[in-house]
N, C-alpha and C positions, 0 to 999 in steps of 0.2 A: 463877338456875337453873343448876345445874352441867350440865346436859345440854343442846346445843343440836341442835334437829328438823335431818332430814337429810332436806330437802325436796327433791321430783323436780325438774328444770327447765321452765321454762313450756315447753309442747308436747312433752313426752318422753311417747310411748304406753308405757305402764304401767298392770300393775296391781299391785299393791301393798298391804300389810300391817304399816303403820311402829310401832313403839313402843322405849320407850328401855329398853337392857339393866338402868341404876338400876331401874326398878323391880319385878325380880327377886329384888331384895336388900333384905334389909332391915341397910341400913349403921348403925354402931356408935357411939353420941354420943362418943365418945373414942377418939384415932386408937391401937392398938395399942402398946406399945414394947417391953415385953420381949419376948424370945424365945419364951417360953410363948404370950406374948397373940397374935402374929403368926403362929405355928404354928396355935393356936385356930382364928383368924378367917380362916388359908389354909384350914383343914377346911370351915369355913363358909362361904365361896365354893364350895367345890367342890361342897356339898351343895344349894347355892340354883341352882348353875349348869350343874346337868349338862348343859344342853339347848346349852351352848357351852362343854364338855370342850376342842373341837378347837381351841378359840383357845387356849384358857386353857393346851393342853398345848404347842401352837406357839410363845406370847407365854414359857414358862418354860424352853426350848430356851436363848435367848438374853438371860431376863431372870433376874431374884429367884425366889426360892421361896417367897418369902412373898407376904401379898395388899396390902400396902402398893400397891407398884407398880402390881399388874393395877387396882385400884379407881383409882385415878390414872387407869389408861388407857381403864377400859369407863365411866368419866366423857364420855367424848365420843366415845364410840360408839353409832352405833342400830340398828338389825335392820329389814331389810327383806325382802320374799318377795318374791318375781315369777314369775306363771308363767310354760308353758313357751312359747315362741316372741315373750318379752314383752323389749322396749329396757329394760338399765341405761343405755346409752348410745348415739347417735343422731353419726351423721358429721355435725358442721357446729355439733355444740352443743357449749358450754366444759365441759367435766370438772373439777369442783368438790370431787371425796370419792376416797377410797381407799378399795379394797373387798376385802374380806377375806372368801373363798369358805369361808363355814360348810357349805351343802347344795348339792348340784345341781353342774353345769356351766353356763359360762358361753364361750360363742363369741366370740372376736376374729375380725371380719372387717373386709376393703375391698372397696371397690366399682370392679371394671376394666372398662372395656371393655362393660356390662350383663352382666356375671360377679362373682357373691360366692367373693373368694378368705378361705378360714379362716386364717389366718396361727397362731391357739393355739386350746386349749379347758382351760379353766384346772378345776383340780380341789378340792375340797375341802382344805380347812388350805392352800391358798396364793391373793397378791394377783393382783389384774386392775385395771388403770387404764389411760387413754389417756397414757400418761408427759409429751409435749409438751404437750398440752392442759392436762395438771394441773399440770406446772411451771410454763409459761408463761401458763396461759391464755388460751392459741387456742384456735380451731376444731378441732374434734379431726378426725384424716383416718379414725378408724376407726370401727368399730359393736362395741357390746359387747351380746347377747345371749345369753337364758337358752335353753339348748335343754331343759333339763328344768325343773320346779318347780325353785325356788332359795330358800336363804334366804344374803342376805348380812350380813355387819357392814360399817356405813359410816361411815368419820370425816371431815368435812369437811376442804379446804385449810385452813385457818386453824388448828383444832386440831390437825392433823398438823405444821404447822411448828412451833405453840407447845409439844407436846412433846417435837418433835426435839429443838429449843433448849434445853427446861427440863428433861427428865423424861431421866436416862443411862439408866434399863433399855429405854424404848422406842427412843431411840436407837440399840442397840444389837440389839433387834428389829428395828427398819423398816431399817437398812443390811443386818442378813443375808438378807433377803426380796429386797431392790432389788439387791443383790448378786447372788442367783440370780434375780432378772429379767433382768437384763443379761447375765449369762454366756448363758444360754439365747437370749439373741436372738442375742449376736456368735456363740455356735456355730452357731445355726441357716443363719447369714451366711454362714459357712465352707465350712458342711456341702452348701448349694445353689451355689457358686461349682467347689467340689474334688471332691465325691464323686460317684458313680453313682448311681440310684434303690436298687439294691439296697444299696448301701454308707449311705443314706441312711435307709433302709427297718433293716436291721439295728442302724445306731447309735441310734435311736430308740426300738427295740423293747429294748434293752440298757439305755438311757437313762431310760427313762420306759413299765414294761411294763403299769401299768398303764391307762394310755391303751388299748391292746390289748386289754383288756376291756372298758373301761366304751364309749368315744367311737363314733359312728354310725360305719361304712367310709368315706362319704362324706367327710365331716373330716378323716379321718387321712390320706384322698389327697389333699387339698389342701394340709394340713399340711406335704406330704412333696414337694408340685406333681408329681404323677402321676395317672392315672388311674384309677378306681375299681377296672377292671378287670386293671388292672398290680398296685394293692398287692394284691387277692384272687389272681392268680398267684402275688404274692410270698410270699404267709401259705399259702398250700400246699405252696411250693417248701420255704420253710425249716421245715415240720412233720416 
C-alpha cells in the first residue's frame, strides 16, 4: 500500500475524520514524461484536488511545477479533522507526524505553574509539530490544540525522513517551512528578552498582521506575555 494510516496515539482525546489524500485522485497507470504529459496530469491534480489548493500552492513555492513530485509526496500524507477544542497533541505523549495546517487554527501551548501559556497559533498553509518530540522522540513538553474546526495534513516520522533523504523537491519544501519555524522561534527569543510590550505588540502586528484578525485576544496576549487588557489598550493606542 503506498499510503500509510496516520493513526492518533493510544489515549490522545480526539475526534477525528481520517482518510488518505490517494484516494482523491484517480492516479495514472503510466508515470508521466514528456512535458506535455506532466503539464496534463499537473491540470489533473489541481482539478481532483481543489479541496487541498493550499498545500499544493505552498509544496510549488519551493518544489516543481509539475505533479510528478506533489504525487510522490501526497503518497504519504492523510487528512485529518478535529474539532474545535480537540488534542493533535497531548504533553507527555511522543509526536510521531508533521502536520501541515490546511483549515482552522491550531494552539501551542504549556502548562506553568496551573496556567496555559500560548507560546503560537499556527495558521493555515503552515507546519505545527512538537520539534524535540518529533526529532528525538520524547515526551513532548507542549500541547497542540485545535481552537476552531481543523483539517490537517499528516505525514508520519518515518515518511518524512525517507523523503527528506529521497525525494529533492520535498526537501527543499520541508527546510523552507523548518527554516521559518526557527527563525520565528529565535525572534520571538529576542523579541521577549529586548523589546517593551509595545515594541513587541507592534513587531508582531508588522510581522504577522493577520494573526490580528483571525486569533481570539486572549492568545495574542499570551503570545506577546501580556495582559489581555494591555494588548486591548495597545490595539486602541495604535488605531
Amino acid at each position: 500500500m503506498w499510503l500509510r494510516q496516520c493513526a492518533p496515539e493510544k489515549g490522545l482525546i480526539c475526534s477525528q475524520s481520517t482518510y488518505p489524500l490517494r484516494n482523491l485522485v484517480q492516479w495514472p497507470k503510466s508515470q508521466p514524461k514528456t512535458p506535455q504529459e506532466i503539464a496534463q496530469w499537473s491540470q489533473h491534480i489541481n482539478h481532483n484536488m481543489g479541496q487541498h489548493e493550499l498545500f499544493i500552492e505552498t509544496f510549488r513555492k519551493h518544489g516543481p511545477s509539475g505533479g510528478i513530485g506533489l504525487q510522490a509526496v501526497l503518497d504519504r500524507f492523510t487528512t485529518k479533522t478535529f474539532q474545535k477544542k480537540t488534542f493533535i497533541l497531548k504533553e507527555g505523549g511522543i509526536c510521531r507526524e508533521f502536520f501541515f495546517i490546511n483549515e482552522g487554527m491550531v494552539r501551542t501551548f504549556v502548562n506553568h505553574d496551573g496556567d496555559e501559556i500560548t507560546t503560537w497559533v499556527a495558521l493555515p498553509g503552515t507546519i505545527e509539530t512538537s520539534a524535540q518530540s518529533f526529532i528525538r522522540q520524547i515526551p513532548s513538553a507542549i500541547n497542540l490544540q485545535a481552537i476552531t474546526d481543523c483539517e490537517v495534513l499528516c505525514m508520519t516520522r518515518e515518511d518524512y525522513y525517507y523523503l527528506l533523504h529521497h525525494h529533492r523537491p520535498f526537501n527543499s519544501f520541508a527546510v523552507k517551512l523548518l527554516e521559518n519555524f526557527y527563525l520565528r522561534v529565535e525572534d520571538k527569543f529576542y523579541s521577549y528578552l529586548f523589546l517593551s510590550a509595545e515594541e513587541r505588540f507592534i513587531k508582531m502586528k508588522t510581522q504577522y498582521p493577520e494573526h490580528f484578525t483571525r486569533v481570539p485576544l486572549k492568545y495574542l496576549a499570551s503570545i506577546l506575555r501580556i495582559k489581555p487588557e494591555t494588548l486591548s489598550r495597545l490595539r486602541k493606542k495604535m488605531k
